[in-house]
C-alpha positions as CSV (number, residue, x, y, z in Angstrom):
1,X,-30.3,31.5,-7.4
2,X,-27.1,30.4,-9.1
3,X,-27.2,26.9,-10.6
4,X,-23.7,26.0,-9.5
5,X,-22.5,25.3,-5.9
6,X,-19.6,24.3,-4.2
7,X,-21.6,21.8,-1.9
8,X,-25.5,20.5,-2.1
9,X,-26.7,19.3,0.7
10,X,-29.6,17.2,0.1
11,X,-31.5,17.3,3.1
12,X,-33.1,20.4,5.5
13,X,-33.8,18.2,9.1
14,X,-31.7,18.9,12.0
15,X,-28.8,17.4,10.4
16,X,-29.0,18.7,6.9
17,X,-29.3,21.9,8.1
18,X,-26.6,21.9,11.3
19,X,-23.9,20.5,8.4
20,X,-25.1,24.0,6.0
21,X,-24.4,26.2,9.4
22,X,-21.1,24.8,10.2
23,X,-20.3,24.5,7.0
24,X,-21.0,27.8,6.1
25,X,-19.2,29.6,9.1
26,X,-15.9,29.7,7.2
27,X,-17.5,31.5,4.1
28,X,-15.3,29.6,2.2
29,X,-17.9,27.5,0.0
30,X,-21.3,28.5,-1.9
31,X,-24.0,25.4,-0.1
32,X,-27.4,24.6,-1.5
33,X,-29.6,22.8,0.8
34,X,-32.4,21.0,-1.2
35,X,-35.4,19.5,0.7
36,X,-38.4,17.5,-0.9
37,X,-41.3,19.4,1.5
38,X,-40.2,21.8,4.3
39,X,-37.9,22.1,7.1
40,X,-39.6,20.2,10.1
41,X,-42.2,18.6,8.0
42,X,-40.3,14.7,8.6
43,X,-38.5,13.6,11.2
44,X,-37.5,16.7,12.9
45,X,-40.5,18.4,14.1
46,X,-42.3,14.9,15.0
47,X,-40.1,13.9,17.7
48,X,-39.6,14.2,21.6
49,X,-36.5,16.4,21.0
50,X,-34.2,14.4,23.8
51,X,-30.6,15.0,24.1
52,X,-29.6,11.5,25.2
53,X,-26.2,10.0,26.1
54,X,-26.1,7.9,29.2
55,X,-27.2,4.4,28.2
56,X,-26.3,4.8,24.6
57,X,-24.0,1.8,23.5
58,X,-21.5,0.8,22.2
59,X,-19.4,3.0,25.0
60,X,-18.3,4.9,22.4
61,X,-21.3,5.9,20.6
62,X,-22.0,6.8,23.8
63,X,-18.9,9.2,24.5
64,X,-19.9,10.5,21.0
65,X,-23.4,11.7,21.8
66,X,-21.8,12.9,25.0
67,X,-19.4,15.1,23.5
68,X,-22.8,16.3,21.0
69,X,-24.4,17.1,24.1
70,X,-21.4,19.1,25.6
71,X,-21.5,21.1,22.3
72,X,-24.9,22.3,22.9
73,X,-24.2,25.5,25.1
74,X,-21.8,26.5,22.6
75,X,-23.9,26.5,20.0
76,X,-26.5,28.5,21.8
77,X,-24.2,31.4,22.1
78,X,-23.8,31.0,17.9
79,X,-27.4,30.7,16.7
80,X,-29.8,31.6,19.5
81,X,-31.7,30.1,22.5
82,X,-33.0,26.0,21.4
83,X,-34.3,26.1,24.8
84,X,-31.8,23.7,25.7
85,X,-32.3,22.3,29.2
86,X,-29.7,19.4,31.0
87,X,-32.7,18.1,33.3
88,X,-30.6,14.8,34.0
89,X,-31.6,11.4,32.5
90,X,-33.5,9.1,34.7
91,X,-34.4,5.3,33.0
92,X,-36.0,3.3,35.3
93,X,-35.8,-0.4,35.7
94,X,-38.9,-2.7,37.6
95,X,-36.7,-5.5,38.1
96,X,-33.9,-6.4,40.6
97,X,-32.6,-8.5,37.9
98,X,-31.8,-5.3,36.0
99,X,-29.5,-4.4,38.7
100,X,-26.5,-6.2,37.7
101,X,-26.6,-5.1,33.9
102,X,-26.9,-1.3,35.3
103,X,-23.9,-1.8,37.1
104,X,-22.3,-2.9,34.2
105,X,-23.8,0.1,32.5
106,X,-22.3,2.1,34.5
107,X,-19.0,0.9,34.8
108,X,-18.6,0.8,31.1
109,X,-19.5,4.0,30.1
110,X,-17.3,5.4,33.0
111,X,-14.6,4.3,31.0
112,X,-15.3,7.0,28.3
113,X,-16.4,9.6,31.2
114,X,-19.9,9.2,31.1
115,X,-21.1,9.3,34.7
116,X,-24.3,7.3,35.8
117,X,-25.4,6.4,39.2
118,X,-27.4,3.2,39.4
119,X,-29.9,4.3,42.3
120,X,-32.5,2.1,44.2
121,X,-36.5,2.5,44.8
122,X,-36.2,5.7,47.4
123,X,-32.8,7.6,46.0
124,X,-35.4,7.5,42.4
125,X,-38.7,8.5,44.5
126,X,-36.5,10.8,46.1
127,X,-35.9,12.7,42.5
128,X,-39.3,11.8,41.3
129,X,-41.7,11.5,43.6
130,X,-44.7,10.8,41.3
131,X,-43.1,7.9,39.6
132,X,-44.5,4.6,40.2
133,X,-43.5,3.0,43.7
134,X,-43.2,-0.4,41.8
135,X,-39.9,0.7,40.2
136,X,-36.6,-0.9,41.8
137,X,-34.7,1.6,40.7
138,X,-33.0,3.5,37.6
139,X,-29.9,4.7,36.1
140,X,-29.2,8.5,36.1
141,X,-26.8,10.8,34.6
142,X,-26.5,14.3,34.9
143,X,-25.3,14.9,31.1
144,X,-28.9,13.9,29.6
145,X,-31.3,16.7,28.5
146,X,-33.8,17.9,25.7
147,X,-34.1,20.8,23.0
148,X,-37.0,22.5,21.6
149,X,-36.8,20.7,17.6
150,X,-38.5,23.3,16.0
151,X,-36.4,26.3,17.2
152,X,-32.9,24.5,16.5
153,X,-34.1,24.0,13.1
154,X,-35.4,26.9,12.4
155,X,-32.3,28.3,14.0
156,X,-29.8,26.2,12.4
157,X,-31.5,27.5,9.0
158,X,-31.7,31.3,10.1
159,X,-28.3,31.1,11.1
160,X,-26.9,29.5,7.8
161,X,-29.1,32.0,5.8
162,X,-27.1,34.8,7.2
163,X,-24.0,33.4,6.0
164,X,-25.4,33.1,2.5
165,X,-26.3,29.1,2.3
166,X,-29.4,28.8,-0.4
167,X,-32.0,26.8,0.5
168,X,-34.5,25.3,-2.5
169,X,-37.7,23.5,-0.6
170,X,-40.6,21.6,-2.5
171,X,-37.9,20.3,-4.7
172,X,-37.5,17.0,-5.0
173,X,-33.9,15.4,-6.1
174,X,-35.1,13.1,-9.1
175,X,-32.1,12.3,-11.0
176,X,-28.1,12.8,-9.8
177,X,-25.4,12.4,-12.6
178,X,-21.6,12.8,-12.6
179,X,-20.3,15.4,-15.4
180,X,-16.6,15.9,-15.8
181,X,-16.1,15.6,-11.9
182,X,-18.8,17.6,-10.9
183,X,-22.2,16.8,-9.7
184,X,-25.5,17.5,-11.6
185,X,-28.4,17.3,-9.0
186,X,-31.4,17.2,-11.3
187,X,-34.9,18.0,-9.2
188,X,-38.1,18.7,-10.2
189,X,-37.7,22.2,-11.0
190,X,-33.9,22.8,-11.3
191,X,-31.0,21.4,-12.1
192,X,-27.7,22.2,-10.3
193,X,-24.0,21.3,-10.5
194,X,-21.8,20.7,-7.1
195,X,-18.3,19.8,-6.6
196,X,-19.6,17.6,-3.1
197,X,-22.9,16.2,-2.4
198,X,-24.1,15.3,0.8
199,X,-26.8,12.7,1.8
200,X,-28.6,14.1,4.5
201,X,-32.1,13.1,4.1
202,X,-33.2,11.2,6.9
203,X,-36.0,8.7,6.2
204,X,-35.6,8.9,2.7
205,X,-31.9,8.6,2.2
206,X,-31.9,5.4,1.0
207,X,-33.8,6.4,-2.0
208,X,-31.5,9.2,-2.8
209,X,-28.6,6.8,-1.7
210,X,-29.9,4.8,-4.7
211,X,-30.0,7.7,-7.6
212,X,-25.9,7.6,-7.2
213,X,-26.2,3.9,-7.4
214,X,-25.1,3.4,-3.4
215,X,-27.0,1.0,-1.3
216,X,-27.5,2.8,2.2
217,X,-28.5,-0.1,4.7
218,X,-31.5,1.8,6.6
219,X,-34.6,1.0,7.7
220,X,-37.9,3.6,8.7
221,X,-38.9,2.8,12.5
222,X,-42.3,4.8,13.3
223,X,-43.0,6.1,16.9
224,X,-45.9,7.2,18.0
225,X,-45.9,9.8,20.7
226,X,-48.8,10.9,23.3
227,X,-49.5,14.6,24.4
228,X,-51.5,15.2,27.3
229,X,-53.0,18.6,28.8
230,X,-50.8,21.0,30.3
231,X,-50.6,19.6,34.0
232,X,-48.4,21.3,36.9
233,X,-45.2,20.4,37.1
234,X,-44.7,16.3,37.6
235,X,-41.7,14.8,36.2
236,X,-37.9,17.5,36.4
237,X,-36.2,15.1,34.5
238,X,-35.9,13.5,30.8
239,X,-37.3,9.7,32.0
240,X,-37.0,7.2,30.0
241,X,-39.9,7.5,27.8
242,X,-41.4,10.8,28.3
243,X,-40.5,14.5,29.3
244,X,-42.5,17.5,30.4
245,X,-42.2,20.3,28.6
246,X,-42.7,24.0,29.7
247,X,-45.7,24.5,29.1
248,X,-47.0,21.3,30.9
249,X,-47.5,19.3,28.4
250,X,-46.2,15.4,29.4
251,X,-44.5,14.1,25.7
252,X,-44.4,10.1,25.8
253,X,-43.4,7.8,23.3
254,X,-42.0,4.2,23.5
255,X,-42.4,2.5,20.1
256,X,-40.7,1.3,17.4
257,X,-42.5,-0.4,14.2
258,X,-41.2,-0.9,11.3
259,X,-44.1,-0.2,8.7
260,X,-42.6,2.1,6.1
261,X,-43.2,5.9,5.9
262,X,-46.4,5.4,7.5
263,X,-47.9,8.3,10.1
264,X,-50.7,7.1,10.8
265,X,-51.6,6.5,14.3
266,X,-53.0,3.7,15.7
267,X,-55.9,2.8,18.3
268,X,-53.3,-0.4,19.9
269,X,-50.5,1.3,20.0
270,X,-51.9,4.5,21.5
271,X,-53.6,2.2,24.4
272,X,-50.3,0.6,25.0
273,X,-48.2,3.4,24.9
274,X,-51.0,5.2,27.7
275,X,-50.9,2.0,29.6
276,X,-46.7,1.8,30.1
277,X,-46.9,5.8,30.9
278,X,-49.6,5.1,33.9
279,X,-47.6,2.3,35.3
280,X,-44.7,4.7,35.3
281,X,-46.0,7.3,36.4
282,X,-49.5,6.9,37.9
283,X,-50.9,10.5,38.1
284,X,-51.2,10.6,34.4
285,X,-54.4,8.4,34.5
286,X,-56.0,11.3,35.6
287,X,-54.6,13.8,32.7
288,X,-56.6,13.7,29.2
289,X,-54.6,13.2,26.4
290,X,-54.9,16.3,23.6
291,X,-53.4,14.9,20.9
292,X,-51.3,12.3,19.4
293,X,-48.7,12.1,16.4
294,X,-46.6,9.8,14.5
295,X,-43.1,10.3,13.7
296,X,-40.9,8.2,10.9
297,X,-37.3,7.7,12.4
298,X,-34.3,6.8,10.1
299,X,-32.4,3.8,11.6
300,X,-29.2,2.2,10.0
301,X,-29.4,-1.3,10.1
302,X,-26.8,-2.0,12.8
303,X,-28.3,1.0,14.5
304,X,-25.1,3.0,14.9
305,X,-24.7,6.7,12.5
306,X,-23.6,6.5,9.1
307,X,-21.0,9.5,8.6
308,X,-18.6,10.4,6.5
309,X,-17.6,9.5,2.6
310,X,-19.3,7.6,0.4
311,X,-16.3,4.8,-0.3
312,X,-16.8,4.6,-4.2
313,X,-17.6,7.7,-5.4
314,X,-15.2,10.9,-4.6
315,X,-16.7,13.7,-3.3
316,X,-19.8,11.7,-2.0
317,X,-20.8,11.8,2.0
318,X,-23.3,10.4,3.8
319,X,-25.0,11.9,7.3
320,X,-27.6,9.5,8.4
321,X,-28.8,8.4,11.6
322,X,-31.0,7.9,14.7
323,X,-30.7,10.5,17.4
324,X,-30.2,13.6,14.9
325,X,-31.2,15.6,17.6
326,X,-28.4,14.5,20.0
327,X,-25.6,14.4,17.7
328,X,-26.5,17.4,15.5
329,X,-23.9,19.5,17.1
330,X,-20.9,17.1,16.3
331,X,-22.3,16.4,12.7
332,X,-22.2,19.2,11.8
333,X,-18.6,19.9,12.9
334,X,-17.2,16.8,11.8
335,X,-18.5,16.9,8.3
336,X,-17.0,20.9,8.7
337,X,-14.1,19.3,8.9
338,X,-14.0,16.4,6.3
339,X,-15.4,18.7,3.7
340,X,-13.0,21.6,4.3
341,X,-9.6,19.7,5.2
342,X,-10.0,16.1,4.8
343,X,-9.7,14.8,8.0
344,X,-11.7,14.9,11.2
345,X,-10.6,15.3,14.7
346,X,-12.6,12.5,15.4
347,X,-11.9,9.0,13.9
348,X,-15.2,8.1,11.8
349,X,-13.9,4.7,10.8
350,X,-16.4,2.7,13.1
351,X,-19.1,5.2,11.3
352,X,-18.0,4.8,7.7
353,X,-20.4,3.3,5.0
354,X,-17.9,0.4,4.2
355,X,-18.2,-0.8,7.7
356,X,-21.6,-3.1,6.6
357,X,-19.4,-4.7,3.9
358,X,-16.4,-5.6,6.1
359,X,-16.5,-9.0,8.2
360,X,-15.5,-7.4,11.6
361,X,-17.9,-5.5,14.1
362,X,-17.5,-2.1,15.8
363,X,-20.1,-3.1,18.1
């Protein structure tokens, strides 16, 4: 392994390693990938895998992660089957009273071509017909889906591997200095020079935000997800909340605490979480659950990505967000394109780093 690289990418999750596959297509630059553990070993193999779009807001956050998702079957045909699967995207509402805000969804995100239907009790029952009878109805889109994690990664990695990207795992970045306008990446059992670095390390990008002195406003949201027996089929869609996987398995998950990188689970939190998937669907009291696990999410603070350069230091970028899975696809081409040419066929300004230290709001 040579100790000098065109790009390091510091980071191996779904995003890391989708930017080292794009960026590599070209063959135009040597990329090092440097991870502190193992691919799928954070955030990326502990997660529910969705492809989501259709309630994803501001509108255009949501016409971004809908032209991620379009991406999808493209990439199949480049790095192998992910097991992507559009099942639609049903989230269900119990109250009348969420009517109006549904229509307003909808009529918002139709602006930017996102297509929902707000439907009523029987139109849902009519697409699920184990959900709960108490609902009042749901929004749906067509566009919404879910991957398999571990094979995209694994994928993503295979695929960059073949076009030569270096990977260096169990390495922890310690130290990062500039050195006559290059990079030296100092880890724990290497050092390396790079003319670009890229922050790509999900939970923990903060702390390698602050080795180049950058203060990267994020916060670590747990979620704890439930995993029951393999039951016959129940649920065709990705509902809000949970998702069935092929081999029966029923994946739910709705929390969000903020407690540090902490992946433990927890006795309340499972009983809640099993109590809000019974009143959604209601067959599920009967099903035993096999197993439960923690994930750590990485969420900027106004909840929106944070993609593209670092502002005050040339040849510094930043790739961090919530919904990795969804918008791995564009990441990765985006930051293709900022890194080779400079500019991005998609305006990143509402996504830039600077925007936290500038008075107005993209939101």
């Amino acid at each position: 392994m040579s100790n000098q690289y065109d790009v390091v990418i510091i980071g191996s999750g779904v995003v890391g390693s989708s930017i080292a596959f794009h960026l590599s297509e070209s063959r135009q630059k040597e990329i090092l990938v440097i991870d502190k553990d193992y691919p799928l070993s954070g955030t990326s193999g502990s997660t529910q895998a969705w492809v989501w779009v259709h309630n994803k807001t501001p509108s255009w956050y949501g016409e971004l992660s809908m032209l991620s998702a379009e991406l999808y079957p493209f990439l199949e045909r480049k790095i192998g089957d992910v097991e992507y699967k559009r099942t639609g995207g049903i989230a269900p509402f119990f109250s009348e009273s969420d009517r109006d805000s549904a229509r307003r969804l909808a009529e918002k995100q139709a602006e930017v071509g996102i297509e929902i239907d707000v439907l009523n009790r029987d139109q849902v029952l009519e697409k699920e017909p184990a959900l709960s009878p108490n609902i009042a109805g749901a929004t749906f889109s067509k566009i919404d889906g879910n991957v398999n994690p571990f094979r995209l990664v694994e994928l993503y990695i295979k695929a960059a591997k073949k076009n030569h990207v270096q990977f260096s795992f169990y390495n922890p970045v310690i130290a990062i200095k500039r050195n006559k306008g290059m990079f030296k990446v100092i880890t724990k059992n290497d050092v390396f020079m790079a003319k670009q670095v890229i922050m790509a390390a999900g939970p923990w990008t903060k702390e390698v935000g602050k080795l180049l002195g950058v203060d990267i406003p994020v916060k670590q949201v747990r979620g704890q997800i439930l995993v029951t027996e393999p039951l016959a089929p129940l649920i065709k869609h990705t509902i809000g909340g949970m998702r069935q996987a092929d081999n029966g398995e029923v994946l739910i998950g709705y929390s969000k605490e903020e407690v540090g990188y902490d992946r433990r689970t927890t006795l309340d939190v499972i009983q809640d979480t099993a109590k809000m998937a019974v009143e959604y669907l209601p067959d599920l009291a009967k099903a035993n659950i096999v197993r439960c696990f923690a994930g750590v999410r990485v969420i900027p603070n106004d909840g929106l990505p944070i993609l593209g350069p670092v502002p005050t230091i040339d040849n510094a970028y930043i790739a961090v967000m919530h919904s990795g899975i969804t918008l791995s696809p564009i990441v990765g081409t985006v930051m293709t394109e900022l890194l080779m040419h400079g500019e991005t066929s998609i305006d990143l300004k509402k996504l830039r780093l600077d925007r936290f230290n500038e008075s107005n709001s993209y939101v």
